[in-house]
N, C-alpha and C positions, 0 to 999 in steps of 0.2 A: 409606479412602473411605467417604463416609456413603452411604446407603441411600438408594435414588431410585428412583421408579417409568419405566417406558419406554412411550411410545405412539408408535407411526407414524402419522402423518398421512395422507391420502388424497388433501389440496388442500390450497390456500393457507388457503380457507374456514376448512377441518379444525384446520387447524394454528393459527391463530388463536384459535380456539375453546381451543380444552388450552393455549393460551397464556398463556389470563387466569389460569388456576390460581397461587395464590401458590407462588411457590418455582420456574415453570417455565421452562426456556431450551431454546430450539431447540439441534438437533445438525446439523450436515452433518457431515464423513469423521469429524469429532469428534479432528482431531491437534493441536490447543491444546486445544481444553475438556477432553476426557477427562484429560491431562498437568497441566491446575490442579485438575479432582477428584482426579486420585493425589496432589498436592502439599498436595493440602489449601487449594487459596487461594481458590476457587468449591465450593461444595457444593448443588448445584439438589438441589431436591425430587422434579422431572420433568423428563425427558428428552424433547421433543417431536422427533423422527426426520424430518425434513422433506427429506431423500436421494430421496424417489419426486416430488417436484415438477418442474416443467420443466427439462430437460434440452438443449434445444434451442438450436440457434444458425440464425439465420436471415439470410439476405440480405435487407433489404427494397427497395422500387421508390426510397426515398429517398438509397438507396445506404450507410444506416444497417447497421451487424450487433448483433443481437439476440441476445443471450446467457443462457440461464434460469441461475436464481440456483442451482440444483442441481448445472448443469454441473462435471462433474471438470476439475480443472486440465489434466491431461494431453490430454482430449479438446480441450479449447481451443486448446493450445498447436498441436497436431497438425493443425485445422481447416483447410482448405486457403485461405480468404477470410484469416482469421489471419497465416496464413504470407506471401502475396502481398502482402494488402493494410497488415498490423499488423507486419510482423514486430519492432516494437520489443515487441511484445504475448508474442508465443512466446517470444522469447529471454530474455525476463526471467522469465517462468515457469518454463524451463526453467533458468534458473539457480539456481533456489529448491528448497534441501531435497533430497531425495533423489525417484528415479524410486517406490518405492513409498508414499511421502506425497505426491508429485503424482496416483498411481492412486487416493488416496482423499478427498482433499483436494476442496474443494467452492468455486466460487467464491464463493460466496456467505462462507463460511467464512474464505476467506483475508481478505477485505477485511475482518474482525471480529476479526480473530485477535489477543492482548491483547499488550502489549511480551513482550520474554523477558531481560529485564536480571535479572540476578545476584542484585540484591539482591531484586526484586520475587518471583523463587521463593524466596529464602533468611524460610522462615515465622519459621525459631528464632532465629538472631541477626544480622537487620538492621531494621534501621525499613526504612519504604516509606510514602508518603502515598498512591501509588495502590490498594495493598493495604488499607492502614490510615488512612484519611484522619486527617492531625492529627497525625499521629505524628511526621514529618518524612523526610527523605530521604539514606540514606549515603551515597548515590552521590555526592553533592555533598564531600564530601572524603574518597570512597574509591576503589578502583579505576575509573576510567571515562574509559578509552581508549576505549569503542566508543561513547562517549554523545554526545550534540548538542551540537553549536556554534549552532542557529538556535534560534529561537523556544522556548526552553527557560524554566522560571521556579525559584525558590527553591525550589519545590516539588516538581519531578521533572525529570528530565533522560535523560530515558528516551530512544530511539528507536523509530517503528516498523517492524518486523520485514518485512513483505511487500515481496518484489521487484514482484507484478504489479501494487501499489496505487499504482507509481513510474510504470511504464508508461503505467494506466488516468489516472494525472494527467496524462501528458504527451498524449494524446489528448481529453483533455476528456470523458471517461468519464460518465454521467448513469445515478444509481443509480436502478431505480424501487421503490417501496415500499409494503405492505399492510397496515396499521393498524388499528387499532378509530375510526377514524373518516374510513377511507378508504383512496385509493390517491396518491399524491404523487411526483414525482421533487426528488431534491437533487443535484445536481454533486458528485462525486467528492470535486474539490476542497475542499467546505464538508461534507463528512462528517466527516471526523475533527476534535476538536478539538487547539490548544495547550492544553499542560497551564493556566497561569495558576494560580487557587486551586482549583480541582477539577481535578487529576490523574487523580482517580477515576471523572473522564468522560471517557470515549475517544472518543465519536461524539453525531451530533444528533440519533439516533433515537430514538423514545418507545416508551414500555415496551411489550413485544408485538410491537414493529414487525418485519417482517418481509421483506427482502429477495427478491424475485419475478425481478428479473432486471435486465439491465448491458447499456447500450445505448451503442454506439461511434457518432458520430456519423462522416459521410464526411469523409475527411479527402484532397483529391487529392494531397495530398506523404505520404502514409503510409507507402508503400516504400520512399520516405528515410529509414529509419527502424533506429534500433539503441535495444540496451542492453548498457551495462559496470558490471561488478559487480565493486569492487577490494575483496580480501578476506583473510583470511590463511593461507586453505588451499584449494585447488581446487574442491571439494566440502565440502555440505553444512556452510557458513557463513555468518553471518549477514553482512550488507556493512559493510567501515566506510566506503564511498562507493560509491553508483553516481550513475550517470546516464543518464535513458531521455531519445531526441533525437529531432525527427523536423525536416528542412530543405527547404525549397521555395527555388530559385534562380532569379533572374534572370539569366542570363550568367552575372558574376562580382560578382554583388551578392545579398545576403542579401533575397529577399521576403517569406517566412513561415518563424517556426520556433518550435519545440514544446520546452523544456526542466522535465524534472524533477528533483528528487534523492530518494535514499534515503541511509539511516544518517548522514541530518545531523539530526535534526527528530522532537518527534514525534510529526509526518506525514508523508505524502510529501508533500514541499516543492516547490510549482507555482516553477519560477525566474523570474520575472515580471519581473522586473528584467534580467534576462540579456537577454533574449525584448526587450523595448522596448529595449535597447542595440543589439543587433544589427541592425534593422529597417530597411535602407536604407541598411546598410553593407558592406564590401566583405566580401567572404568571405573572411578571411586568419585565419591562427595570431595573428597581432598584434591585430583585431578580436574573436575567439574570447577572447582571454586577457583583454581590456579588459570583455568582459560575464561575463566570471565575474568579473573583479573587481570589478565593480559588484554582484556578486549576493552575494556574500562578504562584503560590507564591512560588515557587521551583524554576525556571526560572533561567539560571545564563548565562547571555546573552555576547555575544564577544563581542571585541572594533567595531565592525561594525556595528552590531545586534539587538543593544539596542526597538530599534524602534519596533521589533517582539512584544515585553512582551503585548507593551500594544494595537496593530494593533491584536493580537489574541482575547485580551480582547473584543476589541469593535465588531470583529467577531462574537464570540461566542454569545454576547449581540445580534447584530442586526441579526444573524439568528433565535434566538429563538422569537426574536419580530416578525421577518416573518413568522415562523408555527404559530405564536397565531392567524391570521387572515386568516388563509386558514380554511374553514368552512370545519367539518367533516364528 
């Protein structure tokens, strides 16, 4: 590991300031950054410690909840608004990683946190274009069962990693942010990018910028609401499908409904296409299976992969069959 100096921050102000230094990157619980400085794939200069910033989740009079970018995963998950009103929110958090990388894990952090593909830690004998821009990409005819079938490019075929970034899309999540030339919010949604020809950019934040805090907007069908993480071992594994839902019913007719995925994309992938299929349609496994098919039909799956297209399908099916029977 190279040599780096450490400052803790005091405020957002603070931390902005020791931000402009070349070479410097914020820290939250620090359980990606610190694991690419042991790897060797990130080597900052400075460590700006920004764990003493808002902490806070709040109820507001808009029926919004307010969440400081500092807050630990676990505190979140645990939050009693969370639980009631999100719980697609809790469950996907708590299926992420282990109970002591949720105790130190920072939300701010998770939603930043870099792919964890194979080859992207493999320094000594794979290419990577997100590590190496230019170099090119193994994954493309090597191992990669766990990689994307959507929005992926020649270039990387990465997935991203966070269960709760799946959740925050399917609520409509609104990031807000502290810059050197200000404060701005972006939708969850348009944070992350497709890879396309820069791989090597993961988000639409500008250099410094700094995550302050994650605002849930009201959502009155949010108790309808789940997450399913299908994986290959119980615990502490990355997904190779989920899907975060949240369903608003009329009778026996679909009124409003909230689809995301994870470990297809990589982003969490808003199902937007599912979502307008379903909308004024009857609530059935048969109508269910018609809008993931619509949502899939893009899919362009690797020699390992194949098996995703339709393991998302049957997700996206058997979660919405599960909010049809939770009484509201």
């Amino acid at each position: 590991m190279m040599p780096f100096t450490y400052h803790r921050a005091q405020d957002a102000g603070d931390a902005l300031r020791l931000c402009t230094q070349p070479g410097a990157r914020y820290l939250g619980g620090g359980t990606n950054l610190v694991d690419l400085m042991r790897e060797a794939i990130e080597g900052p200069g400075m460590l700006v410690d920004v764990t003493g910033l808002s902490r806070d989740i709040e109820e507001r009079a808009d029926g919004s909840l307010w969440i400081g970018g500092a807050t630990r995963n676990t505190a979140l998950a645990s939050h009693p608004a969370v639980r009631s009103r999100y719980p697609v929110l809790a469950r996907a958090i708590t299926a992420g990683a282990s109970a002591q990388i949720r105790n130190m894990a920072t939300v701010g952090g998770n939603i930043l946190q870099r792919t964890r593909c194979t080859y992207f830690y493999d320094c000594e004998g794979s290419r990577c274009n997100k590590r190496n821009p230019g170099q090119g990409c193994d994954a493309l005819d090597g191992f990669n069962r766990g990689h994307a079938i959507l929005g992926a490019s020649p270039g990387c075929v990465a997935t991203h990693p966070s269960d709760m970034c799946v959740a925050l899309a399917a609520l409509d999540a609104v990031i807000h942010l502290q810059g050197a030339r200000g404060e701005r919010t972006l939708p969850i949604t348009d944070l992350h990018r497709l890879p396309e020809d820069h791989p090597e950019i993961d988000t639409l934040l500008e250099p410094g910028e700094l995550i302050t805090a994650i605002e849930l907007p009201a959502l009155a069908f949010g108790a309808r609401s789940t997450y399913r993480k299908v994986r290959d071992r119980a615990s502490f594994a990355f997904a190779l499908v989920s899907v975060a839902a949240a369903l608003e019913l009329d009778g026996d007719t679909v009124k409003d409904v909230r689809i995301a995925l994870g470990g297809v994309a990589h982003k969490p992938w808003r199902a937007w296409k599912a979502e307008q299929a379903l909308r004024g349609q009857p609530a059935t496994a048969e109508s269910f299976r018609m809008a993931a098919e619509a949502e899939l039909a893009a899919a362009q799956p690797l020699r390992d992969n194949g098996f995703k297209v339709e393991l998302a399908k049957r997700t996206i099916a058997a979660v919405l069959v599960e909010l049809t029977e939770i009484k509201a």
